[in-house]
N, C-alpha and C positions, 0 to 999 in steps of 0.2 A: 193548596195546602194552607191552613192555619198558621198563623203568625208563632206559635211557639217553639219555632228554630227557625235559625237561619244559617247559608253557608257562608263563610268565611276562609278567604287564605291565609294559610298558618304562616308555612315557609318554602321555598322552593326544594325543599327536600322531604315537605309530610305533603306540600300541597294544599286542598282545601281541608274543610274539618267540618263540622255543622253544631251551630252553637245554643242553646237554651235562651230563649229571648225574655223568659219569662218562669215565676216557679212551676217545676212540674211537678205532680205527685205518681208518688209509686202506683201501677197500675193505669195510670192515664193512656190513651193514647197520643201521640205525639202531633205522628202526622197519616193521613191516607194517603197513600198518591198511587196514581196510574203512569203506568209505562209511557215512554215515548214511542214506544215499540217493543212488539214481545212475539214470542211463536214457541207450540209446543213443540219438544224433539222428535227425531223423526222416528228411530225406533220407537219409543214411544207409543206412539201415534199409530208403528203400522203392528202392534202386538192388543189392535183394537183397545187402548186405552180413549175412549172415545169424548173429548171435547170438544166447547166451540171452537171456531177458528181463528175467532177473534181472543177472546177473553179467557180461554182457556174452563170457562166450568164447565165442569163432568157436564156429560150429558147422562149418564146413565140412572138411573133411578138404586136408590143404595141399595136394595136386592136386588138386582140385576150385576150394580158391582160385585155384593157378595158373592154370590153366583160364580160368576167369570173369576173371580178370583180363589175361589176355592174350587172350581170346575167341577161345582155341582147342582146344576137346573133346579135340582128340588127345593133347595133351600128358601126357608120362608121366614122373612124376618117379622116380631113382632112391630106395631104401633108404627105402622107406614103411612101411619100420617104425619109422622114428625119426618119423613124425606123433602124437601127440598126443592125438586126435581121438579120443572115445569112443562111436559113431553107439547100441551098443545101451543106452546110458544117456538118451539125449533123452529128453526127454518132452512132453508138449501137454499146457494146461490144457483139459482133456474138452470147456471150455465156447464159450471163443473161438478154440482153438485155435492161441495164442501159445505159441513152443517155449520148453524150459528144458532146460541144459547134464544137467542131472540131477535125479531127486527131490527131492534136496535144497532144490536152487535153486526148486523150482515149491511148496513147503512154505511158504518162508521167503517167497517173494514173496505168496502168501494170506495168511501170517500175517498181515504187512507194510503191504499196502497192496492187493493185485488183487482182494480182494473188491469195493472201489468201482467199481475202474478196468475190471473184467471188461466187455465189450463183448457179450461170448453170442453169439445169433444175429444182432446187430445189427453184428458187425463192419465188416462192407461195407457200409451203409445211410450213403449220403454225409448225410444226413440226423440222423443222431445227434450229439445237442450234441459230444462226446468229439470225433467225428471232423473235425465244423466246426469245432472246436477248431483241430485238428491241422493240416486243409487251410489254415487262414488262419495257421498260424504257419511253415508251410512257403512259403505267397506272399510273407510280410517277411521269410522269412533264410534268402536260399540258402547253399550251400555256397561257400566254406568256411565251415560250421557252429563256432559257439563256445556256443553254447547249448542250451539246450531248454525249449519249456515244458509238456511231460511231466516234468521234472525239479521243478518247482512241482503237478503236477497228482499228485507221486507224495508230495510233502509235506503236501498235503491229505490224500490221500487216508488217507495214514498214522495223522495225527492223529484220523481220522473212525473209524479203526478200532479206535485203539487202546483201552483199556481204563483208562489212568494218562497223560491227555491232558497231564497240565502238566507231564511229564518230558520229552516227546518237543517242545512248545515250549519249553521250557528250552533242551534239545539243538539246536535251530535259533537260538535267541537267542545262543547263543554265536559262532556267525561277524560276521566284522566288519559294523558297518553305519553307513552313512553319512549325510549332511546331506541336506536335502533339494536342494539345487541341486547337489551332487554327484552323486547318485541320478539325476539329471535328467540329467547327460552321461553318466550310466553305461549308462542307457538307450535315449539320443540315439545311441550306439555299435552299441548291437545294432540298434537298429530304422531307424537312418538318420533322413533329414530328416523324413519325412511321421509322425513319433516319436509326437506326443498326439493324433491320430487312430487312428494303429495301435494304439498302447496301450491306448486307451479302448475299440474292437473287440474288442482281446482281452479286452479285462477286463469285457467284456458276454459274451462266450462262453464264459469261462472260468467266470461265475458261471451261467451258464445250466446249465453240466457240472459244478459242483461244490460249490454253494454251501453252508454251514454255520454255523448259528446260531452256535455255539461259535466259528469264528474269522471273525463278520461283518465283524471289523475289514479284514482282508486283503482281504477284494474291495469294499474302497473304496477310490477314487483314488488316494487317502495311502500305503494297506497296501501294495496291487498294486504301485506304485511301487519300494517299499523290498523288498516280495518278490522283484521282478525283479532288482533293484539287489544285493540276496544274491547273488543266483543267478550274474549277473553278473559280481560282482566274486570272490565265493569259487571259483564250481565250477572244479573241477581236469578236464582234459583225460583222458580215459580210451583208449587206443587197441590191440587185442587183435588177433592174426594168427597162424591156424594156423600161416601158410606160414614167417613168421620165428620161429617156433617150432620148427619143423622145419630152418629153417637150422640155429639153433643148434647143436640136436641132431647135425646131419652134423658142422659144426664140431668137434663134439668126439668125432668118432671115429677110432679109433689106426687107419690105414689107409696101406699101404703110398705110397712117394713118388708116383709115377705117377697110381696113383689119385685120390691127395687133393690132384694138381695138375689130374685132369681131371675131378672134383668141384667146386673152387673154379671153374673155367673153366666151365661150367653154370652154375653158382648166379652167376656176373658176368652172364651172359649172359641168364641166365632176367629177371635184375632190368633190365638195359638194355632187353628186348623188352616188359616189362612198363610202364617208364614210358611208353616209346612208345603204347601202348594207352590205362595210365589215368593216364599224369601223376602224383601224387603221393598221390592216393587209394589208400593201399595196406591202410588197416587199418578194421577195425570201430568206429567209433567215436563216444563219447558223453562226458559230462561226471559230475561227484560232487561231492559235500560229505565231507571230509573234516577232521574234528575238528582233529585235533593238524596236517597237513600244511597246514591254512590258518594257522596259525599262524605257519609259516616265512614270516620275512622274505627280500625280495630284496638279492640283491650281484651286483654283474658281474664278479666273482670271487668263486664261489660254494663252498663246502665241500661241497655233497650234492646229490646231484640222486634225482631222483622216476623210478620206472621200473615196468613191469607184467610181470614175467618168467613168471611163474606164468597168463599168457594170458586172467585174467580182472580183475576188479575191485579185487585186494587190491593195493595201492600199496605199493612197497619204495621207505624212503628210505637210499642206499645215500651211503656218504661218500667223498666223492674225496681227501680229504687228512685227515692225522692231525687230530683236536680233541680239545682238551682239555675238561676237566672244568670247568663255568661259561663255557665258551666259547657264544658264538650260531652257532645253526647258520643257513644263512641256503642258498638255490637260487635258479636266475638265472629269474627271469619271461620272459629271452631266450633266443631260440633259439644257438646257435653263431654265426652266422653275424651276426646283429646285435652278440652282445658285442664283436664285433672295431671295430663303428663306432666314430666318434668321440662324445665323450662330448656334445656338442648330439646328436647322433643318439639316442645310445642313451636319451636324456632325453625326448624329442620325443616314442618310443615308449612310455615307461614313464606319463609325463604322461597321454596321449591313453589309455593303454586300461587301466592302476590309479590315475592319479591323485596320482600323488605324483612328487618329484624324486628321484635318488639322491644318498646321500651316502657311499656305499662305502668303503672306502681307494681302489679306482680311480680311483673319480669326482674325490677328494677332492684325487689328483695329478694329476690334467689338468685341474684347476680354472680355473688360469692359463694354457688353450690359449684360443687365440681361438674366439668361441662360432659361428663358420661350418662348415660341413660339405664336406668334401673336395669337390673336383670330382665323382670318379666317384662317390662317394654321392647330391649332387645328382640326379645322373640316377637313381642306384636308388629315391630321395624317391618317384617318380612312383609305384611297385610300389605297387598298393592296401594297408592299413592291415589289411584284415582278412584279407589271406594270411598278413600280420602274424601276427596275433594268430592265427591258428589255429596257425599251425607253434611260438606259445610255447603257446599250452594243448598241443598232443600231446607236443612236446618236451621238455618240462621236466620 
């Protein structure tokens, strides 16, 4: 990462923060950074949303996305040479036969961690701890997806392989982590009400696929807990699309008036017939641990926001407004569309899915509203919590 932030601990009740070391300008990017660890969700994944396994870029070619997403073969998009989409780089692990964007990616992920996780000829075998694993964490947490617990089976894994184990637990000790009755709503959230049965399941299949003297602490009640409760609270939203990739790409080509009004009138058109099909499911998507990007604090008026332009894993923190030098950089935990509620509202939501209050400059002038929530919000109240919380992990 570039020198222009750095993390800092504020206080033992905000924690760390991440600070401006330098002027930024509006538009800048911040910082890149890659995962310490990331894996797409599992529904996801098996509703053929097809990326690498490593780094998460689509595989598909953006008509092939459109396609499958609009559930119609014919479709032909124009200027397919602005996709992206590299087919004679894939590759397959020889063994299980999970794809990778590139050699690269199928290198890095043996290095990594897929030596443990490799499944071989057992891939299909309902029967393999891994995949018991997998079917039972897919029966507690349908989509909308905010989790995963491949994303824990890949930090095992990692540790089991690595070589210099107590850097790579260092490098996870560093995300925030919380009290234990904290932990317990933070878990209560992903797994719903039936939480210390579910959890305890998993945390018997998980040790059955994974188990390790060196970190026996983690698959006991206590560990599993505060592992989930990481995973929970840090992992960042990851979400990668040939096809808005290939938007882009049109967008930015010099084309006469006509055209690039009967371009844009497509590309409106492609995306209206598309939600009709999949509703809001548009992109590849999984979760990450990332270092420096968990570090940013929230504001509902936020200086930088998180974005995946590059189609796969590496996260660009780009800045929306000039910052200065020792300023906190801070990104909104909400989507658009919540920062506009009122400030009980937007508190309700921050409360219920990180656990804390805001005390923003926003917040801090609507302090003195009354703590009720509009009429038409009321009724939006009813919208479940965790469409919530999905559209701020992808959005943000």
């Amino acid at each position: 990462a570039g020198a222009a932030a750095e993390a800092r601990f504020i206080s033992s009740a905000k924690g760390k923060g991440l600070f401006a070391t330098k002027n930024i300008r509006k538009g800048e990017t911040v910082f890149v950074e890659r995962p310490v660890v990331s894996s797409q969700f599992l529904w996801n994944a098996l509703y053929n949303y097809r990326a690498c396994d490593h780094c998460l870029r689509a595989l598909e070619t953006a008509e092939e996305n459109a396609q499958r997403l609009l559930g119609r073969s014919s479709l032909v998009l124009p200027h397919p040479e602005q996709c992206s989409i590299r087919k004679d780089l894939h590759q397959q692990c020889p063994r299980c036969q999970v794809t990778y964007c590139s050699a690269e990616c199928r290198q890095a992920a043996l290095e990594q961690y897929h030596q443990v996780l490799c499944l071989g000829p057992s891939r299909d075998d309902p029967t393999h701890p891994l995949n018991k694993l997998q079917e039972a964490w897919r029966n507690m947490h349908y989509p909308p997806e905010t989790s995963s617990i491949m994303l824990m089976a890949r930090m095992v894994a990692t540790i089991k392989q690595a070589k210099d184990k107590e850097w790579w637990i260092k490098a996870f000790s560093q995300f925030c982590s919380k009290t234990a009755n904290e932990e317990e709503e933070i878990v209560h959230k992903l797994l719903g009400d039936k939480f210390k049965g579910q959890l305890e399941l998993l945390r018997l299949l998980f040790t059955e696929a994974l188990y390790d003297e060196y970190l026996s602490r983690w698959f006991t009640p206590e560990g599993f807990r505060s592992l989930f409760a990481l995973v929970g609270t840090n992992g960042q939203g990851i979400g990668t699309s040939s096809l808005s990739q290939w938007v882009h790409a049109c967008d930015a080509l010099d084309l006469p008036m006509l055209q690039r009004e009967e371009l844009d009138a497509f590309i409106d058109q492609l995306y209206k017939d598309i939600e009709k099909e999949s509703g809001e499911f548009l992109n590849c998507e999984g979760s990450g641990l990332y270092v420096l990007q968990s570090c940013c604090n929230h504001s509902c008026i936020p200086n930088a926001e998180t974005s995946f332009p590059e189609n796969n894993f590496l996260l660009h923190l780009t800045a929306l407004e000039d910052i200065e030098a020792g300023e906190e950089i801070c990104i909104s935990y909400l989507d658009c569309c919540q920062r506009e509620r009122s400030r009980h509202s937007r508190n309700k939501i921050l409360r219920e899915n990180y656990l804390f209050t805001c005390s923003c400059p926003k917040c801090l002038a609507q302090a003195d509203e009354a703590d009720v929530t509009s009429d038409e919000e009321e009724e939006g109240e009813g919208e479940t919590d965790d469409a919530e919380l999905e559209d701020e992990m992808t959005d943000v």
